[in-house]
KELOTOR-387080 format. One line per field, with one value per residue (C-alpha): chain; residue in three letters; residue number from 1; z, x, y. Coordinates in nm, 3 decimals, always signed. Example, Ala and Ser with C-alpha at 12.3 -4.5 7.8 and 13.67 -1.06 7.14 Angstrom:
! KELOTOR-387080
base: (A | A)
marza: (Ala | Ser)
tordo: (1 | 2)
zz: (+0.780 | +0.714)
xx: (+1.230 | +1.367)
yy: (-0.450 | -0.106)
! end
This chain:
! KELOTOR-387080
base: (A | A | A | A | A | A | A | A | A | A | A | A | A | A | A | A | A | A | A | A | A | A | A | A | A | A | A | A | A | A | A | A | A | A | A | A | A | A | A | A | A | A | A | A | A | A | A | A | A | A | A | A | A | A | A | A | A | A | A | A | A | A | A | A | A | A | A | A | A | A | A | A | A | A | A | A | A | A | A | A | A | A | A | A | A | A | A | A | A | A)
marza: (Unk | Unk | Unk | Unk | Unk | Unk | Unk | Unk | Unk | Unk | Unk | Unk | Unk | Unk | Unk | Unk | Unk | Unk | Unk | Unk | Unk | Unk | Unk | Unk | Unk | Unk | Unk | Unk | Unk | Unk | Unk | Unk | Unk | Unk | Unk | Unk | Unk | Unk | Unk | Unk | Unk | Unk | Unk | Unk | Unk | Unk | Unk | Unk | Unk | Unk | Unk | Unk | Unk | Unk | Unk | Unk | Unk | Unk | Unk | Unk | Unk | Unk | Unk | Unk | Unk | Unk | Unk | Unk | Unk | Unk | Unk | Unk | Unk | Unk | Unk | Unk | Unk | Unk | Unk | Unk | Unk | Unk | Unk | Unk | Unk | Unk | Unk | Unk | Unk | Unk)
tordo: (1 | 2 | 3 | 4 | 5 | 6 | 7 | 8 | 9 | 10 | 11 | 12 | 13 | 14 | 15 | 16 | 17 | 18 | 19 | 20 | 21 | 22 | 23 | 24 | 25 | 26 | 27 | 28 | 29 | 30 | 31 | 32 | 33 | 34 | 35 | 36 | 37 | 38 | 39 | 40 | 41 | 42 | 43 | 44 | 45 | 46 | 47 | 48 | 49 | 50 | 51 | 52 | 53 | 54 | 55 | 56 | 57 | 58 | 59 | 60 | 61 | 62 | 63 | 64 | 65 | 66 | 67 | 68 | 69 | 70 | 71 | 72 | 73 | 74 | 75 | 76 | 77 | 78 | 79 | 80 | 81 | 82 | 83 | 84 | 85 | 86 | 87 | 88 | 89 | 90)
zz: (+0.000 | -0.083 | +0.143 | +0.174 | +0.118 | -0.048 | +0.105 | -0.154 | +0.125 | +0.109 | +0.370 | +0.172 | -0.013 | -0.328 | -0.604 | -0.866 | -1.251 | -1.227 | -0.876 | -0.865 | -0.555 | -0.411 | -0.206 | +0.166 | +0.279 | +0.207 | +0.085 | +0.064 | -0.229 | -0.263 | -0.603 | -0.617 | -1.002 | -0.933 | -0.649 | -0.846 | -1.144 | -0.918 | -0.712 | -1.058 | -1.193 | -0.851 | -0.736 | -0.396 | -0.335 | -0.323 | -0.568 | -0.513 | -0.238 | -0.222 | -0.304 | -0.249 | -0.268 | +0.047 | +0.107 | +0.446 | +0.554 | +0.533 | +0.491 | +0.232 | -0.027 | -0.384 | -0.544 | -0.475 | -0.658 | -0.595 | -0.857 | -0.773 | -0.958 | -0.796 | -1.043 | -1.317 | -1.597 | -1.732 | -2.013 | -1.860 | -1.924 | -1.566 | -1.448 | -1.616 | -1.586 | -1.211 | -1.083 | -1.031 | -0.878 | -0.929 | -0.723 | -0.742 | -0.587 | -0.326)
xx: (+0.000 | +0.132 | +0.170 | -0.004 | +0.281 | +0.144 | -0.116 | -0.349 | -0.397 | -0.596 | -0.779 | -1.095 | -1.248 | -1.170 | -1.338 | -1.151 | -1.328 | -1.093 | -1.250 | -1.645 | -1.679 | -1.553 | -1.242 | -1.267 | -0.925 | -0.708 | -0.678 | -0.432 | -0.262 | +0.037 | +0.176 | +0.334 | +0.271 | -0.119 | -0.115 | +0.020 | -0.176 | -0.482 | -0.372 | -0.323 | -0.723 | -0.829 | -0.991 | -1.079 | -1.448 | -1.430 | -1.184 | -0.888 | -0.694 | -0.328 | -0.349 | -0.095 | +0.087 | +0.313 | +0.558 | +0.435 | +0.764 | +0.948 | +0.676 | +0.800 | +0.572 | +0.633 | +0.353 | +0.172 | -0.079 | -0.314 | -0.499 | -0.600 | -0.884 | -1.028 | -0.900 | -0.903 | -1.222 | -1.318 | -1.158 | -0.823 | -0.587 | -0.405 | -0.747 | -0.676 | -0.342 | -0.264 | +0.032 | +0.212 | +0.543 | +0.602 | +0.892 | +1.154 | +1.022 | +1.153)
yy: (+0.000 | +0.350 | +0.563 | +0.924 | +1.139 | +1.448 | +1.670 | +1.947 | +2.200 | +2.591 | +2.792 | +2.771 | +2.473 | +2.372 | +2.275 | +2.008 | +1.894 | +1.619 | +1.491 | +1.407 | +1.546 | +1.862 | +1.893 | +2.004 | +2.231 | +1.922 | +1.648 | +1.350 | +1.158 | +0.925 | +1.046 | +1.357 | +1.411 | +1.333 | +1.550 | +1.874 | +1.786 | +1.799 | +2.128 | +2.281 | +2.231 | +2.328 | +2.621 | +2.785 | +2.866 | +3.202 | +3.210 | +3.378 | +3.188 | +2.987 | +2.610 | +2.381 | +2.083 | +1.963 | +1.664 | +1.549 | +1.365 | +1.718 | +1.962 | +2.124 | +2.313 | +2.128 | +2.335 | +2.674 | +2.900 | +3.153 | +3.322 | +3.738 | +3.788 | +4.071 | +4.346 | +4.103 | +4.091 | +3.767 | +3.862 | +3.919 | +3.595 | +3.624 | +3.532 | +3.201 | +3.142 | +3.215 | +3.210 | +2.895 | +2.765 | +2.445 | +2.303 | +2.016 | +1.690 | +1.536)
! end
């Protein structure tokens, strides 16, 4: 059995199209390329707030975004694209 090493994590819920259901503020996952890939298509409900991805073992932050779209139209393609980090693994 893998272990659940990797932990999506926000201060708000989040809302995934590649999960069914929605995410509460975190959520745990034994792949670390699943995990991102996940964080990545997720969004906070309200929008707007840091998701990431953290190696539990070391607690270090492999992935973080956070999309400010309060002076952004819908128009506007930082709206879309965010603003990611992704980080070495571990």
């Amino acid at each position: 059995m893998n272990a659940l090493n990797y932990r999506i994590e926000s201060s708000h819920p989040m809302v995934c199209p590649l999960l069914s259901a929605s995410l509460e503020t975190a959520v745990l996952m034994s792949d670390s390329e699943t995990a991102v890939a996940v964080a990545a298509k997720s969004v906070t409900r309200p929008s707007g707030h840091e998701i990431r991805v953290v190696y539990i073992p070391t607690g270090e932050v492999i992935f973080s975004k956070s999309v400010d779209n309060h002076d952004a139209s819908p128009a506007d393609p930082k709206m879309n694209a965010g603003a990611s980090r992704p980080a070495g693994r571990p």
